[in-house]
Backbone as numpy.savetxt, mean C-alpha at the origin, in Angstrom:
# Nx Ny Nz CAx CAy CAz Cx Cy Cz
-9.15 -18.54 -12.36 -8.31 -18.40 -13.54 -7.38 -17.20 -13.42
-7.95 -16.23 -13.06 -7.33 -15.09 -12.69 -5.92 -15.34 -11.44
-6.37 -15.96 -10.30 -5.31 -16.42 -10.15 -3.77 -17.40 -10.07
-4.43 -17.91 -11.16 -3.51 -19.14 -11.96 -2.32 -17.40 -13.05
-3.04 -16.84 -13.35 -2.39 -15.77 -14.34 -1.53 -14.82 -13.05
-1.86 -15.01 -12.07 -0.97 -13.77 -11.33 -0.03 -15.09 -10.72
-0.27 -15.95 -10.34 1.21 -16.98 -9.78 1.84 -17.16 -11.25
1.81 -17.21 -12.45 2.22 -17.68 -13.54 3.10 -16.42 -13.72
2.76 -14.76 -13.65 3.78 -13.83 -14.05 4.47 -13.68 -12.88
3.96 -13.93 -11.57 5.33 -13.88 -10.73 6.39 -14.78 -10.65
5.81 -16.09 -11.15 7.10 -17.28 -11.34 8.19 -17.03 -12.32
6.97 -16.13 -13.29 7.86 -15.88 -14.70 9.25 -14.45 -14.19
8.42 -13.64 -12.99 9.26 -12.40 -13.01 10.21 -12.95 -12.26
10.53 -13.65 -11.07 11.35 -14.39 -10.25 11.86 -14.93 -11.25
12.04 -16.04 -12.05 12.94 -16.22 -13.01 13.55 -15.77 -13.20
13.10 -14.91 -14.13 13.73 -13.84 -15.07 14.55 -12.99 -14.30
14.13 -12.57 -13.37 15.18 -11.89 -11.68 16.31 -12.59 -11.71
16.45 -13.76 -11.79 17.39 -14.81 -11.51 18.81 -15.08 -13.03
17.71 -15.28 -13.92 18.49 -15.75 -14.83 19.39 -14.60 -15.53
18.53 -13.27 -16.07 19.04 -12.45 -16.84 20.01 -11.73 -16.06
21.34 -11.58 -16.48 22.90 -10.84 -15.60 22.66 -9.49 -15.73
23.00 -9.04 -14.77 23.32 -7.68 -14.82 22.66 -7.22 -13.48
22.95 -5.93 -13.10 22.73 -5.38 -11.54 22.18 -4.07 -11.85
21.78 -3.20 -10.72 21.25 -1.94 -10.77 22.27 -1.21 -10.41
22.37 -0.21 -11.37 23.82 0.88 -11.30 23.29 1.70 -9.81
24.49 1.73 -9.05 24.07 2.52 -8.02 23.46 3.74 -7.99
23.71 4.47 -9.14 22.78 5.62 -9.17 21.65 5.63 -9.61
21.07 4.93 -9.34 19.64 4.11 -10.08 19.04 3.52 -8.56
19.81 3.34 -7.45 19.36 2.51 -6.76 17.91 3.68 -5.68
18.11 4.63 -5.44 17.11 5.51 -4.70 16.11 5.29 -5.70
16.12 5.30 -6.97 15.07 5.90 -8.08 14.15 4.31 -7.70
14.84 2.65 -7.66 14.43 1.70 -7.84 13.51 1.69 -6.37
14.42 1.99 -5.27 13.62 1.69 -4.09 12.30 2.44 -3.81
12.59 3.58 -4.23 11.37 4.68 -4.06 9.69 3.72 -5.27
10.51 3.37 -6.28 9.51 2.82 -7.09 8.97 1.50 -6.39
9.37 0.93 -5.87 9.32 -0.45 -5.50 8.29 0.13 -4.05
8.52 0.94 -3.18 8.18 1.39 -2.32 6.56 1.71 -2.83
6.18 2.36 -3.86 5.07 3.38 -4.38 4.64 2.02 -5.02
5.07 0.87 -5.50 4.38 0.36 -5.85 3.41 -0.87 -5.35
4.30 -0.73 -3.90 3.73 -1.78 -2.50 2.55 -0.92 -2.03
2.69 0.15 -1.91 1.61 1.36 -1.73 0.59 1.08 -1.81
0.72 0.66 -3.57 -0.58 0.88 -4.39 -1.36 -0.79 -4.24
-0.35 -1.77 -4.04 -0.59 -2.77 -4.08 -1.57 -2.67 -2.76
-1.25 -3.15 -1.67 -1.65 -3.07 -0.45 -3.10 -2.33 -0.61
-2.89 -1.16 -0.82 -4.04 -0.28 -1.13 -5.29 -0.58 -1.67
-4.89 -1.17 -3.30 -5.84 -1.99 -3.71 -6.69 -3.17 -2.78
-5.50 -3.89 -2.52 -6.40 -5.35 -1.28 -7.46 -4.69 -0.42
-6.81 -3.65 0.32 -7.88 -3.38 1.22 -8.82 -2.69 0.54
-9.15 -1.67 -0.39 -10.11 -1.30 -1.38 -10.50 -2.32 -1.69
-10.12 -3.49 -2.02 -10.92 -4.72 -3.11 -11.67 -5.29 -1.41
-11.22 -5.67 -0.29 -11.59 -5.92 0.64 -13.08 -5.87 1.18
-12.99 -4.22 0.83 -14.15 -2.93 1.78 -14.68 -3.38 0.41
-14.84 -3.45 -0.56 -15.63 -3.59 -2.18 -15.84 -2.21 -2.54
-14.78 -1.69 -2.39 -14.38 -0.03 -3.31 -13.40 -0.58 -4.37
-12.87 -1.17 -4.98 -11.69 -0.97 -5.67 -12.54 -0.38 -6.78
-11.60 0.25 -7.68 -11.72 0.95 -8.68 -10.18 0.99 -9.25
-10.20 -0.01 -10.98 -8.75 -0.17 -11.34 -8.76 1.27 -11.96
-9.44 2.26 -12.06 -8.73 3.47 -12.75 -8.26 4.07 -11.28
-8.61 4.44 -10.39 -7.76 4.68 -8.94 -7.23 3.42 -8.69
-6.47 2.57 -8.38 -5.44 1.81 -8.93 -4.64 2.28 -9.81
-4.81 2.43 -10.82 -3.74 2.50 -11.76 -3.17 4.24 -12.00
-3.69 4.84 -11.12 -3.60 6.18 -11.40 -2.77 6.29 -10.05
-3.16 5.60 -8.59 -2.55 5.47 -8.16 -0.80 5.36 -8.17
-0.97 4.26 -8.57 0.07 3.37 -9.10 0.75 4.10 -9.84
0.89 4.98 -11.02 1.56 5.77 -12.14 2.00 7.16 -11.24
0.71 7.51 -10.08 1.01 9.11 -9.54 2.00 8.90 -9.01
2.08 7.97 -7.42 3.01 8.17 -6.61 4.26 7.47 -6.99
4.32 6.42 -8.31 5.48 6.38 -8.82 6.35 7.87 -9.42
5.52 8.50 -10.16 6.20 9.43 -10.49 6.53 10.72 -9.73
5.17 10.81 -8.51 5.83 11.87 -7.57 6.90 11.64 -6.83
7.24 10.25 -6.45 8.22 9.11 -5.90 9.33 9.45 -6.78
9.60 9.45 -7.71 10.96 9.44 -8.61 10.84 10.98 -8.42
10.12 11.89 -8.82 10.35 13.30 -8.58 10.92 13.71 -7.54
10.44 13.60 -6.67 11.49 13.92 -5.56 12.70 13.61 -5.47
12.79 12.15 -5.75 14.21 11.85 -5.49 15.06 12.61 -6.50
14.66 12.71 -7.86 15.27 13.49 -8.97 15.82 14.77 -8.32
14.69 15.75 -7.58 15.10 17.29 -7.29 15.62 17.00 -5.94
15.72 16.46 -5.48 16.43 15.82 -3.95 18.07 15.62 -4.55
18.44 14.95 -5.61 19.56 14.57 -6.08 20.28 16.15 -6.81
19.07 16.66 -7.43 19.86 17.86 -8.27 20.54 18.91 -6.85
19.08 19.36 -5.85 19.77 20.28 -5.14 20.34 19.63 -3.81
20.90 18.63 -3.90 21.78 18.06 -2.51 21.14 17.88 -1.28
19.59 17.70 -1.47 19.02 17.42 0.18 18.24 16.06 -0.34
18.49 15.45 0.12 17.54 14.24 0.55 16.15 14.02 0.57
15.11 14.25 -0.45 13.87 14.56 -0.85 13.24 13.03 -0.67
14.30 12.47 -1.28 13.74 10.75 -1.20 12.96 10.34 0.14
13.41 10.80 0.92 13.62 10.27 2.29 11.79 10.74 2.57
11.64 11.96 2.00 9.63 12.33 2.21 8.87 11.23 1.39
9.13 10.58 0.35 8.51 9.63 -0.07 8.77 8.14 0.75
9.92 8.10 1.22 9.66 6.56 1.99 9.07 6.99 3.05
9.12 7.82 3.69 8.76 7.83 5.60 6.99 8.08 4.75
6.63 9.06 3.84 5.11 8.62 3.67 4.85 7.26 2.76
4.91 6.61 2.14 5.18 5.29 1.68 5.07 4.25 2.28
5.98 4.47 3.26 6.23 3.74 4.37 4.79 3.41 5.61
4.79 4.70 5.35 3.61 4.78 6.84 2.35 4.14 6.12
2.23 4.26 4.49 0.87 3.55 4.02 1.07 2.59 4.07
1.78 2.10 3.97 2.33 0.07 3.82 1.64 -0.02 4.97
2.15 0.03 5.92 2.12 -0.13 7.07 0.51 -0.19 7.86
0.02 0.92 7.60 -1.41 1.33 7.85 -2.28 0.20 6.70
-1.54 -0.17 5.84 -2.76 -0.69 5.13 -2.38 -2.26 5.13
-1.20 -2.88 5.64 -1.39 -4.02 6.43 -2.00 -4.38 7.64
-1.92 -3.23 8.23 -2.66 -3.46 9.67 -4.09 -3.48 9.31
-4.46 -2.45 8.24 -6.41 -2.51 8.09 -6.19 -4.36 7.23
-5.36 -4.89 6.92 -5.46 -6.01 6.35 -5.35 -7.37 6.86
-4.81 -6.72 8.56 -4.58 -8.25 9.35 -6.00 -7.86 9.93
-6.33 -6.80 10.16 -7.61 -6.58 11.24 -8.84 -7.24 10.07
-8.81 -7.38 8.65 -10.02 -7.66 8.16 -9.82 -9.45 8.18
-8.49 -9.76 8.09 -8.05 -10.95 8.00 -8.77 -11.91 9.36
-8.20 -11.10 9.99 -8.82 -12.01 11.33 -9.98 -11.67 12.42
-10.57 -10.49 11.06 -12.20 -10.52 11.80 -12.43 -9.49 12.99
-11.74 -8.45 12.92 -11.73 -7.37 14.06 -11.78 -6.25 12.84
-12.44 -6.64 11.70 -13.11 -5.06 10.97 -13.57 -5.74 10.34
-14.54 -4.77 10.21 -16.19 -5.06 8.95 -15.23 -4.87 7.71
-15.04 -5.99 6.43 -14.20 -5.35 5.51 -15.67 -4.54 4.51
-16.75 -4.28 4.99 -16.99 -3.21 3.86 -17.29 -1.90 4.46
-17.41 -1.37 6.07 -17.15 -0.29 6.10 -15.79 0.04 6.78
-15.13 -0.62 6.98 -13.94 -0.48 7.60 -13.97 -0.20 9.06
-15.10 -0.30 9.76 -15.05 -0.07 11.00 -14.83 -1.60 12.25
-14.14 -1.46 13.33 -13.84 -2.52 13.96 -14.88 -3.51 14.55
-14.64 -4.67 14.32 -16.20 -5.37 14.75 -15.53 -6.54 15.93
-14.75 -5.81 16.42 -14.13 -6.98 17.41 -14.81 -7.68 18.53
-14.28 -8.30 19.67 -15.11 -9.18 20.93 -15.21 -8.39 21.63
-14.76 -6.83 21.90 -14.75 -5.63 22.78 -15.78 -5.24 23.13
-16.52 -5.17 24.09 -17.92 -4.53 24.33 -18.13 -2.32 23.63
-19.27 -1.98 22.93 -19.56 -1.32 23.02 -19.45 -0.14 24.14
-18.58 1.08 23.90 -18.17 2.18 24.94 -20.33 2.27 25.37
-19.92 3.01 26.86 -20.80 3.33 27.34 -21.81 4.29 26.57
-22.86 4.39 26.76 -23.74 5.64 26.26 -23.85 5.72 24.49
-23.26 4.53 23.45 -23.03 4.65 22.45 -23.68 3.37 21.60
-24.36 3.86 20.40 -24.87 2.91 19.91 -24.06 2.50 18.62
-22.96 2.83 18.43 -22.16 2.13 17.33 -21.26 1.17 17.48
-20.83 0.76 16.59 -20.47 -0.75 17.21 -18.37 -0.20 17.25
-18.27 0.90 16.71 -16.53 1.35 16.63 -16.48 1.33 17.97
-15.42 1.14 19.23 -15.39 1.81 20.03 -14.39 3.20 20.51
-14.63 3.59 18.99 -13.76 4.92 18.82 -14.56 6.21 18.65
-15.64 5.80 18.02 -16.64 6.96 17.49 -17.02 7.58 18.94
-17.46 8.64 18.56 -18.58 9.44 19.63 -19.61 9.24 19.61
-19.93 9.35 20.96 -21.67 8.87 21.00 -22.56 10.05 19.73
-23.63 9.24 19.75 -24.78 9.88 18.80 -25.76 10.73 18.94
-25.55 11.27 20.60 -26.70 11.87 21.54 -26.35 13.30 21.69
């Protein structure tokens, strides 16, 4: 049911994208991307938290509200004193997307445990080591 309600508000927001006129004033446009950016963040973030069976919607949503607004902050004092502040929220933004699709193809297709996050791939066990990462250090 729950996901009958999340395809139903994205059909509704795509619509509504579509139908209602009007554009984003260019000086609006850093403030939109940075948000849109912080809010893929949080998204992504969540999956793999809901994944591992950590989610927690108050980290979610605190998430979600922080780095939106540290996200627009920057760009705000980036715009007042003439340097490019924006640019520290996408390149870190960026790098979480990123990191947290990859922990999301690796749980997808079975090369990580999704509840401790460690890799459970066809790779044999490093020498001398009884964990199954083959990143960790031995235990001896």
């Amino acid at each position: 049911m729950i996901a009958l309600w999340l395809v139903l508000g994205l059909v509704l927001g795509l619509v509504a994208g579509w139908v209602v006129p009007g554009g984003l004033p260019l000086a609006l446009a850093r403030y939109h991307s940075v948000a849109l950016l912080a809010a893929l963040d949080s998204v992504f973030g969540g999956l793999v938290a809901s994944r591992r069976g950590h989610f927690h919607a108050g980290v979610f949503v605190t998430g979600f509200v922080g780095n939106a607004i540290l996200a627009a902050a920057l760009t705000y004092i980036g715009d007042r004193t003439g340097v490019e502040l924006y640019l520290a929220a996408v390149f870190a933004l960026g790098t979480r997307i990123f990191l947290n699709l990859g922990a999301l193809r690796r749980q997808l297709f079975g090369f990580e445990d999704p509840v401790r996050g460690a890799p459970s791939g066809p790779w044999p066990d490093p020498p001398g080591s009884s964990s199954p990462c083959p990143a960790s250090p031995s235990s001896e």
